[in-house]
N, C-alpha and C positions, 0 to 999 in steps of 0.2 A: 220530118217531124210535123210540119202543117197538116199534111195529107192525115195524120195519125191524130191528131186532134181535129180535125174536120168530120172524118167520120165517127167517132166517138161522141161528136155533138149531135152528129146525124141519129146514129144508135142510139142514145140517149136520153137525148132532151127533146124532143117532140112529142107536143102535147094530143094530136094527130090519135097516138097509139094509147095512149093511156084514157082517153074518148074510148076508143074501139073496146080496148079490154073492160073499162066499165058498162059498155052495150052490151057485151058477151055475158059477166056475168049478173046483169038484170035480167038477161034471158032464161037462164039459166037456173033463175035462183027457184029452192033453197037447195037447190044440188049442191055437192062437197064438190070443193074446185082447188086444183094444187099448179101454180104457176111459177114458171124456172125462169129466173132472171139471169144475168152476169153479173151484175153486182146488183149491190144492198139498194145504192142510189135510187135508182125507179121506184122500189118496195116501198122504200122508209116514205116518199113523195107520194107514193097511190097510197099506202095507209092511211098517211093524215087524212087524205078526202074521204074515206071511207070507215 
């Protein structure tokens, strides 16, 4: 059960990738951009900033 909440923190809460995907789309922009999460979590946290 550690293991499984270890990587799910790994997977999820690193601030790391949510940098990255906001460099991707300033690059990018104003292209249509469609991003597949696992869950809502990361979505609803990059929204607010954005």
């Amino acid at each position: 059960m550690l293991a499984h909440r270890q990587a799910r923190a790994i997977a999820f809460g690193t601030q790391g990738k949510l940098r990255i995907l906001a460099d991707l789309l300033a690059q990018h922009h104003p292209e249509r951009t469609l991003i597949l999460l696992m869950t809502m979590r990361p979505s609803i946290r990059f929204l607010k900033n954005f």
